[in-house]
DSSP file (Angstrom, degrees, kcal/mol; ACC not computed):
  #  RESIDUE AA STRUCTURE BP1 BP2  ACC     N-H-->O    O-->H-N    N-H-->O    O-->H-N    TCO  KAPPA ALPHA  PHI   PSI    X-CA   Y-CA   Z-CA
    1    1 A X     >        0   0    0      0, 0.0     4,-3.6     0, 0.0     5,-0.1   0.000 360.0 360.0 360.0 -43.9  -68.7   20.1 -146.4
    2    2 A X  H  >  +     0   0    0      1,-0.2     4,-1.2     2,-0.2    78,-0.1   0.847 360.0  44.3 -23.3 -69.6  -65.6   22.4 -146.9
    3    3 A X  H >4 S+     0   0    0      1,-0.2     3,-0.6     2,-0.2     5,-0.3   0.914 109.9  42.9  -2.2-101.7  -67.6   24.8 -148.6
    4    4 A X  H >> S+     0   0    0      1,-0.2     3,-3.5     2,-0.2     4,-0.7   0.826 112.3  63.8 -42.4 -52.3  -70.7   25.3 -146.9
    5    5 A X  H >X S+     0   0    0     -4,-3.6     4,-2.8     1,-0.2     3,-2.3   0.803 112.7  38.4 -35.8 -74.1  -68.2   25.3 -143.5
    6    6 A X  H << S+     0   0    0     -4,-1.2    -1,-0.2    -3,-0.6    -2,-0.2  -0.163 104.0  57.8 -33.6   6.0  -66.7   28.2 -144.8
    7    7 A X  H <> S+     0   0    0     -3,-3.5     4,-0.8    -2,-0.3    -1,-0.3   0.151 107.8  58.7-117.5   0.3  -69.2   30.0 -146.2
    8    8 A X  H XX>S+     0   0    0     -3,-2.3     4,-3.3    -4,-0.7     3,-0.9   0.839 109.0  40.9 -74.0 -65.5  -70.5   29.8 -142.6
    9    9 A X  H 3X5S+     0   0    0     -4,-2.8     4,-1.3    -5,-0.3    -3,-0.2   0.884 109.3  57.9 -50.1 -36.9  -67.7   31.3 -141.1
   10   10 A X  H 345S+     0   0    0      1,-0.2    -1,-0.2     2,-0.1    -2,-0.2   0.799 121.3  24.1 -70.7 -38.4  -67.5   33.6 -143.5
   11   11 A X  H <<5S+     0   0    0     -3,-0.9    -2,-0.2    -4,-0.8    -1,-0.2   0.669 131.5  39.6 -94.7 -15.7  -71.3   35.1 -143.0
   12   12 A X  H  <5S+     0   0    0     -4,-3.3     2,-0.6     1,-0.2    -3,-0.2   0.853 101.0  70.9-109.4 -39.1  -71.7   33.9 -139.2
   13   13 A X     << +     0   0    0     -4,-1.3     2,-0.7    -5,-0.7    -1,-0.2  -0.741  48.8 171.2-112.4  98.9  -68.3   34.6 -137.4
   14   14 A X        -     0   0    0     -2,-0.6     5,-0.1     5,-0.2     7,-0.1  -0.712   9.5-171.5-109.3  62.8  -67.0   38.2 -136.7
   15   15 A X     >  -     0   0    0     -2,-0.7     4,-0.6     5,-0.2     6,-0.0   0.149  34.2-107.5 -45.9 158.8  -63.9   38.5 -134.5
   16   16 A X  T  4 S+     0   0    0      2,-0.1    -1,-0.1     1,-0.1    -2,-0.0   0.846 111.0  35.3 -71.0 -24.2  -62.7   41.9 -133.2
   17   17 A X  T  4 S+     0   0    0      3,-0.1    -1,-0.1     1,-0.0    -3,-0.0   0.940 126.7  13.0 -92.2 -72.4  -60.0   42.3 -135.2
   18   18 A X  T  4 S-     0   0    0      2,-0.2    -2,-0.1     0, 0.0    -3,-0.1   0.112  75.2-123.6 -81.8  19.3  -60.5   40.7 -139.2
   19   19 A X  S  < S+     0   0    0     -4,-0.6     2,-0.3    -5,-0.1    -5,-0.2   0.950  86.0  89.2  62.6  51.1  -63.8   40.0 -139.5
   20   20 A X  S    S-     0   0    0      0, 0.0     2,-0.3     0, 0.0    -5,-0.2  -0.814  73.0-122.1 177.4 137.4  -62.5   35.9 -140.4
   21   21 A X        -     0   0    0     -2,-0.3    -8,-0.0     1,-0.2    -7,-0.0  -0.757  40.7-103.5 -90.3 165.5  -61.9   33.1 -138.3
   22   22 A X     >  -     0   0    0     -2,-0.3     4,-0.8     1,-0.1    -1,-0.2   0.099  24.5-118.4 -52.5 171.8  -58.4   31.7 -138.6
   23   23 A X  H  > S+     0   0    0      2,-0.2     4,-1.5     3,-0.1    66,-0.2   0.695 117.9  53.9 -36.1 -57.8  -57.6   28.6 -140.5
   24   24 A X  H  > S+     0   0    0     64,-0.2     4,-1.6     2,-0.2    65,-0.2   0.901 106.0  53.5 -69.6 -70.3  -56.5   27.0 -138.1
   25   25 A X  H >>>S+     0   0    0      1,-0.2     3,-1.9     2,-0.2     4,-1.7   0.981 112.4  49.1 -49.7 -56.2  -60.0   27.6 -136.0
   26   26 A X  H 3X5S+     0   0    0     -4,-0.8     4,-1.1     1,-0.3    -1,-0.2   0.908 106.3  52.0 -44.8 -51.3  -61.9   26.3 -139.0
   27   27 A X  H 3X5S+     0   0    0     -4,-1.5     4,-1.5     1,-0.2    -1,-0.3   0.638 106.4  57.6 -57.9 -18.3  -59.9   23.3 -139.3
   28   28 A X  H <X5S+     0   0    0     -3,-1.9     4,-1.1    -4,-1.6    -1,-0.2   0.973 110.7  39.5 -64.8 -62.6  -60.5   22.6 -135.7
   29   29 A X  H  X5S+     0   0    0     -4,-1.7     4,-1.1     1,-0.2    -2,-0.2   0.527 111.5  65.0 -84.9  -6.5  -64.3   22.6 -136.0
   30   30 A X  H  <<S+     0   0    0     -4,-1.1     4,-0.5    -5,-0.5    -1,-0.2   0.972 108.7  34.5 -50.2 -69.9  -63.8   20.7 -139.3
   31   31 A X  H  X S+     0   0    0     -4,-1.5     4,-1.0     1,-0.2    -2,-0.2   0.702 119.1  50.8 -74.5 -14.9  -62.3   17.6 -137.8
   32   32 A X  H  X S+     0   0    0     -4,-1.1     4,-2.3     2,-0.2    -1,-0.2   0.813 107.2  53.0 -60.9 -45.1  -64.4   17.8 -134.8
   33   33 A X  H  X S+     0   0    0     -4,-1.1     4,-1.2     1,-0.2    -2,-0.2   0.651 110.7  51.5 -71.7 -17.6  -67.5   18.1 -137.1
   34   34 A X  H  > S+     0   0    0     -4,-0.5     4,-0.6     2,-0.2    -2,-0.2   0.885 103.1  52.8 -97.7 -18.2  -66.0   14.7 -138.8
   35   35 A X  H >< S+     0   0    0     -4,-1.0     3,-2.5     2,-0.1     4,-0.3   0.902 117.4  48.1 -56.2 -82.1  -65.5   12.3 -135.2
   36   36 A X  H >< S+     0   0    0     -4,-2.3     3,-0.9     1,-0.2     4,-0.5   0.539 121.9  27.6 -40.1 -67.3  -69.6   13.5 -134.8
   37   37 A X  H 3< S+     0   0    0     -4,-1.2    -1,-0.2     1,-0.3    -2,-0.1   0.194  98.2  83.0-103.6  -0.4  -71.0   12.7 -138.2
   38   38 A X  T << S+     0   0    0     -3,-2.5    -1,-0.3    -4,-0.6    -2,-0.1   0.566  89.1  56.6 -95.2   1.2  -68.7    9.8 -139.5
   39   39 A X  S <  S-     0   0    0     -3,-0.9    -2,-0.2    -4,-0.3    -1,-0.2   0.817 100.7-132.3 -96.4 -61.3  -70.9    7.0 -137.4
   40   40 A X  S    S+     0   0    0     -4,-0.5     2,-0.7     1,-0.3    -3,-0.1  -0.054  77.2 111.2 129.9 -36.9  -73.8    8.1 -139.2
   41   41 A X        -     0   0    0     -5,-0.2     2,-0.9     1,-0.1    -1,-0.3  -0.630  46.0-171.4 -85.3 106.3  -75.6    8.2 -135.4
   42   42 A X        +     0   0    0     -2,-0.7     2,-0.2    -3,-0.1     5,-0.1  -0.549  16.8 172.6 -81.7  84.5  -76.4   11.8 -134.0
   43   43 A X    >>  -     0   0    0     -2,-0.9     3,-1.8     1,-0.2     4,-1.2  -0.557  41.8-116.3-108.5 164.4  -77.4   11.1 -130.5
   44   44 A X  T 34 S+     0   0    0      1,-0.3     4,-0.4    -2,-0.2    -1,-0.2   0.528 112.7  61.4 -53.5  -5.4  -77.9   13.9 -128.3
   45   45 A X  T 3> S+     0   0    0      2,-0.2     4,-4.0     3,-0.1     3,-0.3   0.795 111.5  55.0 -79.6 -42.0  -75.0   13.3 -125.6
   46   46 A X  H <> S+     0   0    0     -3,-1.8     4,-2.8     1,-0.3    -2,-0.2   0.936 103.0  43.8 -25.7 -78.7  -73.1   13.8 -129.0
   47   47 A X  H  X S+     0   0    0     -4,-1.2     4,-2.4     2,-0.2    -1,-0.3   0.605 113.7  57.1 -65.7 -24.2  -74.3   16.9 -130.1
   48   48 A X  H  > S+     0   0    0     -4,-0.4     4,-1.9    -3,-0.3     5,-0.3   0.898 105.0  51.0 -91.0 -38.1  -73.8   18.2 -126.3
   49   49 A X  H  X S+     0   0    0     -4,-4.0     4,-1.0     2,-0.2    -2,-0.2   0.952 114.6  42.1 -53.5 -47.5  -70.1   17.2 -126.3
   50   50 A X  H  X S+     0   0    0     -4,-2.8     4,-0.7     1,-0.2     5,-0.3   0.944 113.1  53.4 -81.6 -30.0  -69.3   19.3 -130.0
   51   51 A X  H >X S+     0   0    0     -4,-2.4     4,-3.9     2,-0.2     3,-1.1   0.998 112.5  39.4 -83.5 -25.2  -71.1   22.0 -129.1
   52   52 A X  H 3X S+     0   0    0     -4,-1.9     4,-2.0     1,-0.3     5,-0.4   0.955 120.0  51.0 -30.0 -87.7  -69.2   22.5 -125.6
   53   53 A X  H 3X S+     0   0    0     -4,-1.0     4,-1.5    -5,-0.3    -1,-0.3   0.614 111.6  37.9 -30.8 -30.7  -66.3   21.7 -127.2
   54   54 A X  H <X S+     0   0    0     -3,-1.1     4,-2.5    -4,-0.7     6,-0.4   0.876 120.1  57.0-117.4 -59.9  -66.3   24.2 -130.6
   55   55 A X  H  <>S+     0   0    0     -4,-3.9     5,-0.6    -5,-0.3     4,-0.4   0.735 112.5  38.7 -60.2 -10.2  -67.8   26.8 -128.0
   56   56 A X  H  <5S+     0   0    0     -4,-2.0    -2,-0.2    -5,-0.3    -1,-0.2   0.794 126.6  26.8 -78.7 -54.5  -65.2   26.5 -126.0
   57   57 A X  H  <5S+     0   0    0     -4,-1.5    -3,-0.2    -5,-0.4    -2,-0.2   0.747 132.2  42.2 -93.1 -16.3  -62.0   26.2 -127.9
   58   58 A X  T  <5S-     0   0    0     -4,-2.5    -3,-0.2    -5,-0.3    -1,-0.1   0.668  93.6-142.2 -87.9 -19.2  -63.7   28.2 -130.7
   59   59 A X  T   5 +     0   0    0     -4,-0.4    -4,-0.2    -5,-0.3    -3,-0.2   0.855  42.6 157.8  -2.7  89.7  -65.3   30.6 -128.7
   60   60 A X      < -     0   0    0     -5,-0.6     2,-0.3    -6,-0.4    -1,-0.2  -0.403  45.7-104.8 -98.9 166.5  -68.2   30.5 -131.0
   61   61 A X     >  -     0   0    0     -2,-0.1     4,-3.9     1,-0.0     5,-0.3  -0.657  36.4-108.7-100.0 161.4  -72.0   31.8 -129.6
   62   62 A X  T  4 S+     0   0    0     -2,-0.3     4,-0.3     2,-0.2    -7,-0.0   0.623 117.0  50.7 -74.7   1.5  -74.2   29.1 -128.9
   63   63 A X  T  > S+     0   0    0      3,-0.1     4,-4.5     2,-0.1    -1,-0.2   0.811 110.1  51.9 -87.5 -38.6  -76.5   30.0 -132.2
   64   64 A X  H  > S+     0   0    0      2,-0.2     4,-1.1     1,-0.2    -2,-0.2   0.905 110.6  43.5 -73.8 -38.9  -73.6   30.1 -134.1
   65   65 A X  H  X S+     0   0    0     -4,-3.9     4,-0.7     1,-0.2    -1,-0.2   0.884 114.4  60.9 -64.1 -23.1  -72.4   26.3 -132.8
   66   66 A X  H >> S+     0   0    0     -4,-0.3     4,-1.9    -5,-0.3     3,-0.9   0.926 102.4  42.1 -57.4 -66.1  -76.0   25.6 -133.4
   67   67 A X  H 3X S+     0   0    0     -4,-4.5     4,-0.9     2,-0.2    -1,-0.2   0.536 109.0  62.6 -68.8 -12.4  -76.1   26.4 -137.1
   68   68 A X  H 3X S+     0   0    0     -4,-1.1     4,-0.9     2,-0.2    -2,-0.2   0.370 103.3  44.9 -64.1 -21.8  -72.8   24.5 -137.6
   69   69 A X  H <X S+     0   0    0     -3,-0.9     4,-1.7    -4,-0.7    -2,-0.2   0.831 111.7  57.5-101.4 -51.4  -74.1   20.9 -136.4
   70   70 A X  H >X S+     0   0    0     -4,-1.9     4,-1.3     1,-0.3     3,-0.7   0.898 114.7  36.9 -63.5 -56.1  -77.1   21.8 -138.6
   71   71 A X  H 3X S+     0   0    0     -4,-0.9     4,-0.8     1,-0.3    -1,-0.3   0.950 115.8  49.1 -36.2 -62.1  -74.5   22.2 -141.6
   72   72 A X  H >X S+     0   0    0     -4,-0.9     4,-1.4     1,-0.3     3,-1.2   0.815 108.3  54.8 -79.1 -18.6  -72.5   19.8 -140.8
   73   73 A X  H << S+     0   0    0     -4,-1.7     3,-0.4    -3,-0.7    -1,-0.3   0.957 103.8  53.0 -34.4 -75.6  -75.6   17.4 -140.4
   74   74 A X  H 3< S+     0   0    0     -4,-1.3    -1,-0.2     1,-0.2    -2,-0.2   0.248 111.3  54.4 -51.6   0.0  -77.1   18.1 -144.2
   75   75 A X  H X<  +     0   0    0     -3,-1.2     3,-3.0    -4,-0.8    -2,-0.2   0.726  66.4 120.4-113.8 -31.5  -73.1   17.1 -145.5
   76   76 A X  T 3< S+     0   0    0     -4,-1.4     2,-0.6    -3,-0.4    -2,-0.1   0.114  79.9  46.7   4.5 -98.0  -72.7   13.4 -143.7
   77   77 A X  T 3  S+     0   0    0    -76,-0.0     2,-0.6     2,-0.0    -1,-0.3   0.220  86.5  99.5 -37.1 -17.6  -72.2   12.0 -147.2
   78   78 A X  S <  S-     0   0    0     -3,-3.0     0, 0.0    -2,-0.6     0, 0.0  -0.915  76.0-121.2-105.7 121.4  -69.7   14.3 -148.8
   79   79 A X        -     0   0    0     -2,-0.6     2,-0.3     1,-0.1    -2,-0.0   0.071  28.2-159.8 -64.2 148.0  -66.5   13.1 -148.8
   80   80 A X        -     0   0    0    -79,-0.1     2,-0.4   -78,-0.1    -1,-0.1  -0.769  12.9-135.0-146.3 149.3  -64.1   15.5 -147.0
   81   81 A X    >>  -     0   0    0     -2,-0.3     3,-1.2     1,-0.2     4,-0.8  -0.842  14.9-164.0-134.8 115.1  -60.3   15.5 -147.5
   82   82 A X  H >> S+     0   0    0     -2,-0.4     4,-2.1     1,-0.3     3,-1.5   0.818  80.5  70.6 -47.3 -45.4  -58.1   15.7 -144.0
   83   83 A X  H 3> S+     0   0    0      1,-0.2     4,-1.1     2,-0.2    -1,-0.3   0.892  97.0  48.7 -59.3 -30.7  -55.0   16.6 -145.1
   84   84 A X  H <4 S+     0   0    0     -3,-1.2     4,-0.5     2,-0.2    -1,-0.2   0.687 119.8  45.3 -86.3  -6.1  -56.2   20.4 -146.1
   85   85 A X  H <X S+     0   0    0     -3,-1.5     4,-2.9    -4,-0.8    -1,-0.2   0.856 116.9  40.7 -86.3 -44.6  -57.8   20.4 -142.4
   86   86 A X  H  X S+     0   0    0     -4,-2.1     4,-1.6     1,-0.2    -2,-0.2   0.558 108.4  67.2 -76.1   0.5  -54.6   18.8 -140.6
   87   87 A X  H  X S+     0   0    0     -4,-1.1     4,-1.6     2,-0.2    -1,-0.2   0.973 103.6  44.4 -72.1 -72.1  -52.3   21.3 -143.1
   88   88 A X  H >> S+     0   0    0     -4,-0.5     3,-2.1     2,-0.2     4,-1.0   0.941 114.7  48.0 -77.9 -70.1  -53.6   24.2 -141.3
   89   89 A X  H >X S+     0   0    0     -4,-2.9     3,-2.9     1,-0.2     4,-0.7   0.812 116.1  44.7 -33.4 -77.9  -53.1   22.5 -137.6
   90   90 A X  H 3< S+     0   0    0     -4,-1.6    -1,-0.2     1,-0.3    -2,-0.2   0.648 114.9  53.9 -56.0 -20.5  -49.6   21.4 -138.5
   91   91 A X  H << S+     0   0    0     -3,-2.1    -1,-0.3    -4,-1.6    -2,-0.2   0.764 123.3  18.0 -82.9 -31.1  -49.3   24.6 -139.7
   92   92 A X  H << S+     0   0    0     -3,-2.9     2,-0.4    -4,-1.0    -2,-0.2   0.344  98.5  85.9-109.3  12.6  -50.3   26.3 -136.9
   93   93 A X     <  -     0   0    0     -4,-0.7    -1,-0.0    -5,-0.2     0, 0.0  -0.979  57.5-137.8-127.2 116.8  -50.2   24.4 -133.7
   94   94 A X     >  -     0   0    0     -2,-0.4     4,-1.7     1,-0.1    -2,-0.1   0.014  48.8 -88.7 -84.7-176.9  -47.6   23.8 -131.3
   95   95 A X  H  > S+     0   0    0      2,-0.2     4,-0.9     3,-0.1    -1,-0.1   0.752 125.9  47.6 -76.6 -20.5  -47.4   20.0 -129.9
   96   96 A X  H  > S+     0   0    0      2,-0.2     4,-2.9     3,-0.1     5,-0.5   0.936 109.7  55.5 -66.7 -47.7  -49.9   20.5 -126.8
   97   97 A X  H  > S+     0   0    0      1,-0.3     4,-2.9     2,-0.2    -2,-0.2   0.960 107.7  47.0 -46.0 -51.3  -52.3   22.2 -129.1
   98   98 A X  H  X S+     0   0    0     -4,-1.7     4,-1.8     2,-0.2     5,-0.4   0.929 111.7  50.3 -62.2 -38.2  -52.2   19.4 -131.1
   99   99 A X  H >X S+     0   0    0     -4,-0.9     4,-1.8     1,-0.2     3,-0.7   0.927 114.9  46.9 -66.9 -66.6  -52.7   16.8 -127.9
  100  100 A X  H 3X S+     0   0    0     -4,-2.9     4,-2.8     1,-0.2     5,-0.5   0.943 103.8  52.8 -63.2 -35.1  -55.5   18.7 -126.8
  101  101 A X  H 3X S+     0   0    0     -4,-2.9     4,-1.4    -5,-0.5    -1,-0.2   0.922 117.0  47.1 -70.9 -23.3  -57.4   19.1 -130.0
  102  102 A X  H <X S+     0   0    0     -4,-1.8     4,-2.2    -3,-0.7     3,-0.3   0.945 107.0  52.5 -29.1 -69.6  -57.0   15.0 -130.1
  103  103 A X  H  X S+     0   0    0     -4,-1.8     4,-1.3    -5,-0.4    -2,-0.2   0.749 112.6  50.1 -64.9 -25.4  -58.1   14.5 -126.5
  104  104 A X  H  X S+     0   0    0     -4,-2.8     4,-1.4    -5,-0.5    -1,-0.2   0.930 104.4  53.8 -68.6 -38.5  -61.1   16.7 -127.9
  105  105 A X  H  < S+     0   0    0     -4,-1.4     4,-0.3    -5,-0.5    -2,-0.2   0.877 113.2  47.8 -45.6 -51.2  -61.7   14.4 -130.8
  106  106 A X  H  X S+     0   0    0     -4,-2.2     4,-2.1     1,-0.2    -1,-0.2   0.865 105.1  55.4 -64.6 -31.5  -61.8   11.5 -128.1
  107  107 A X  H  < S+     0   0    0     -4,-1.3    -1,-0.2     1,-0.2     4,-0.2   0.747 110.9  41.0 -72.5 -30.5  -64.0   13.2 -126.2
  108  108 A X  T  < S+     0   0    0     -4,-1.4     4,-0.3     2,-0.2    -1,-0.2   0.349 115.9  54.9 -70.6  -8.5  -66.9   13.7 -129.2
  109  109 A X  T  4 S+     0   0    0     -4,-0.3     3,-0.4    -5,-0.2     5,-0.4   0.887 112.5  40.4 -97.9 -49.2  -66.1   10.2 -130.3
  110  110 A X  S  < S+     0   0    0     -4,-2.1     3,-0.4     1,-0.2    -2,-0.2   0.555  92.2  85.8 -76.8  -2.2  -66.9    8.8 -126.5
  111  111 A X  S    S+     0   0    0      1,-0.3    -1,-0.2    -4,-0.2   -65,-0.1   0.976  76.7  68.3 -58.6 -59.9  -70.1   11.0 -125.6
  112  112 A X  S    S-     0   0    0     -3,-0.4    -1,-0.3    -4,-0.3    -2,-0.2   0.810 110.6-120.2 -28.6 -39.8  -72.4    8.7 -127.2
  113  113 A X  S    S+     0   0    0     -3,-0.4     2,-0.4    -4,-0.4    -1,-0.2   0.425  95.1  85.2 108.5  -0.7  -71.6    6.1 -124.5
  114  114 A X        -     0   0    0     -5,-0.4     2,-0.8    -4,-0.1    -1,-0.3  -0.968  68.4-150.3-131.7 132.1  -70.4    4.0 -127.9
  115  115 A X        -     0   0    0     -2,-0.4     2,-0.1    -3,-0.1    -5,-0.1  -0.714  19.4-159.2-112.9 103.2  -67.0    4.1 -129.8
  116  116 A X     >  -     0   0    0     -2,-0.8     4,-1.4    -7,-0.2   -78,-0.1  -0.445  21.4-126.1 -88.1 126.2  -68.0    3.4 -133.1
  117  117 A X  H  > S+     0   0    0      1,-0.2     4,-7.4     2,-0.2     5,-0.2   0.917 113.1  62.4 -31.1 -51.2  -64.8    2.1 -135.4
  118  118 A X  H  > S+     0   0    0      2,-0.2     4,-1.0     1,-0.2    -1,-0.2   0.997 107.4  45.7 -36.8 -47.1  -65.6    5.0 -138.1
  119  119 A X  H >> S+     0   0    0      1,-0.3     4,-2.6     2,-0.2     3,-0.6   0.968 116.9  44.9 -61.0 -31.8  -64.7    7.5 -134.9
  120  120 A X  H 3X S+     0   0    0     -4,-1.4     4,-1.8     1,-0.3    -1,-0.3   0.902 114.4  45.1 -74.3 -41.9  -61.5    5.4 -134.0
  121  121 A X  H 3X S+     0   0    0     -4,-7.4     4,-0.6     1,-0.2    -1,-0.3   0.640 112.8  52.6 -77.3   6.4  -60.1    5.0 -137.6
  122  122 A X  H <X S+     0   0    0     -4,-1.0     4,-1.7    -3,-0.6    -2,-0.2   0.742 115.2  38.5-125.4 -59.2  -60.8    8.8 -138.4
  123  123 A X  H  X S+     0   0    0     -4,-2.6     4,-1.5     2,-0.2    -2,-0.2   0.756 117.6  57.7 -78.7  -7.7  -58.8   10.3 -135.1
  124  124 A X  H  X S+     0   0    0     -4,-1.8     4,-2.9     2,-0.2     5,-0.3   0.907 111.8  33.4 -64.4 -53.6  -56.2    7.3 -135.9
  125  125 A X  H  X S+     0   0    0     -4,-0.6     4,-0.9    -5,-0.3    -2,-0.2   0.645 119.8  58.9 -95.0   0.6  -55.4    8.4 -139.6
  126  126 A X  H  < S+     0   0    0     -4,-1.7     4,-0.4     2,-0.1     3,-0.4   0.967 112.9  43.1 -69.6 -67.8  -55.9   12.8 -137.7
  127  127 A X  H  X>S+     0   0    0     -4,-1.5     5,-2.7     1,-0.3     4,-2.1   0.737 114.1  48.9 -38.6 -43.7  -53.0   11.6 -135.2
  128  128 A X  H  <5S+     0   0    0     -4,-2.9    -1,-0.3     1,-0.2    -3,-0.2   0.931 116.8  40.5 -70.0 -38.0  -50.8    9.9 -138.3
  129  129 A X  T  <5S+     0   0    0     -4,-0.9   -39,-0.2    -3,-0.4    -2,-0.2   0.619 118.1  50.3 -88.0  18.4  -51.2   13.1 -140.5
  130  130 A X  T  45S-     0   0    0     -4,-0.4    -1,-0.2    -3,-0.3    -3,-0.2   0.701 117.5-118.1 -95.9 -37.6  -50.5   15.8 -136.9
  131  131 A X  T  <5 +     0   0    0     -4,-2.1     2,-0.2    -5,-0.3    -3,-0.2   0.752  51.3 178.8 109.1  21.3  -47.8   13.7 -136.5
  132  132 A X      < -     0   0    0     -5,-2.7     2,-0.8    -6,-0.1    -1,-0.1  -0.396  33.3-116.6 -82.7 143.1  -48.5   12.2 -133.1
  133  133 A X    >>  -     0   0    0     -2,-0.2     3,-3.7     1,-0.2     4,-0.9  -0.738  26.5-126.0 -98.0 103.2  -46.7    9.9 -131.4
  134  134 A X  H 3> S+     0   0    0     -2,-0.8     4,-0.7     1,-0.3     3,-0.4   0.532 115.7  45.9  29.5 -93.6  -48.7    6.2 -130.8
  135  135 A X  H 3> S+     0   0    0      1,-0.3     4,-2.9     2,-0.2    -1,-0.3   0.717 106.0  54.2 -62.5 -20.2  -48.3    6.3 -127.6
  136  136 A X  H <> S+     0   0    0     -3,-3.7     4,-2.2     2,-0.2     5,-0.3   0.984 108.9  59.2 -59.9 -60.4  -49.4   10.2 -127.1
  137  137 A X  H >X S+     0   0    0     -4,-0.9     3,-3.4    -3,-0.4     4,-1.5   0.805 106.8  43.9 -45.8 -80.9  -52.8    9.0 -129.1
  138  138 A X  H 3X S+     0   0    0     -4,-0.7     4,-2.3     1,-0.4    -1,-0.3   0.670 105.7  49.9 -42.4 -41.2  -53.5    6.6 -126.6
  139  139 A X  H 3X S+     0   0    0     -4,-2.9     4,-1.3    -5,-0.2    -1,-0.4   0.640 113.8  64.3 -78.6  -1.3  -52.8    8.6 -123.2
  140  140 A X  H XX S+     0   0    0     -3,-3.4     4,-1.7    -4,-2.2     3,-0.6   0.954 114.4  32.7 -49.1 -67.8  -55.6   11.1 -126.2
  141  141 A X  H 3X S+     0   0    0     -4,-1.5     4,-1.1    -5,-0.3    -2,-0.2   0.633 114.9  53.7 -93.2 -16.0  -58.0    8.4 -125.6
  142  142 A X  H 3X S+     0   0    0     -4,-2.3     4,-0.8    -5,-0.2    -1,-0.3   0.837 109.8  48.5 -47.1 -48.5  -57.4    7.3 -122.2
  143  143 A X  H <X S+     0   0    0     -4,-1.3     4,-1.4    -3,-0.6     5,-0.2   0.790 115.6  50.3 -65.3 -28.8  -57.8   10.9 -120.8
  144  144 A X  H >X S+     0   0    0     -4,-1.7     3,-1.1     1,-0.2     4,-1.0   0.986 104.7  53.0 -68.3 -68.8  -61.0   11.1 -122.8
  145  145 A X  H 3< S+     0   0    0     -4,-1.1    -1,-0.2     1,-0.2    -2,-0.2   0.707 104.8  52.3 -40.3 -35.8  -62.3    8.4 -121.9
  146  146 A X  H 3< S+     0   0    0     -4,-0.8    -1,-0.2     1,-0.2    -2,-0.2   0.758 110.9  46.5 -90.2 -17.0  -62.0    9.0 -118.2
  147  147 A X  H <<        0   0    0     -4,-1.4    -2,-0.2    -3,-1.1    -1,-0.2   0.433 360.0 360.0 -88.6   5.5  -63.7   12.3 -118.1
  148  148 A X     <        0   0    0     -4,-1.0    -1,-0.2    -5,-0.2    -2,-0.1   0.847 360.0 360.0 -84.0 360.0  -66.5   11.2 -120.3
């Protein structure tokens, strides 16, 4: 999924200054793209939650979030490795940045109406490698949980 993500960005996403999104933005919509797709289940409450979300903190156009769930749809099966997404966060992300982009994670894992283990053990072992404190994860998945 690395790839292809990143050969997305590369053709699709033009910022005003370098022509590139960041690192850091990719790795955002990485781990976001891996809560949806790691249940297996796209259901549309889903899909309304990541793209809000990645258009929002990404400020992506709505074709472009569009052609990113289609990607990230056609990889479900290929194995992904976290640390080189959470590298770039730790690398770039102060400790709120890092709570919110958790408390986003929860929020794409609870849209379905369902919290499927896969979503929970995936933002469990993103929180161990940000560096997140327990109890910070939970008030993640509390706050999520009450806006959803």
């Amino acid at each position: 999924m690395i790839d292809k993500i990143k050969a997305f960005f590369a053709k699709n996403v033009i910022e005003a200054d370098d022509n590139s999104l960041s690192g850091d933005q990719l790795a955002t919509a990485a781990l976001l793209i891996e809560v949806m797709v790691i249940d297996g289940n796209l259901g549309e409450d889903e899909l309304t939650s990541i793209s809000k979300t990645l258009a929002q903190m990404l400020e992506l156009s709505s074709e472009q979030v569009d052609e990113l769930i289609l990607l990230s749809r056609d990889e479900v099966a290929e194995a992904t490795s976290l640390y080189q997404f959470t590298r770039e966060i730790n690398s770039h992300f102060d400790h709120d940045k890092k709570i919110d982009l958790m408390t986003a994670m929860w929020r794409v894992a609870f849209a379905d109406g369902h919290l499927d283990k896969h979503e929970e053990g995936i933002i469990r072992r993103v929180a161990d490698l940000l560096h997140i404190r327990h109890s910070e994860y939970i008030q993640c998945k509390l706050t999520a949980r009450d806006q959803a």
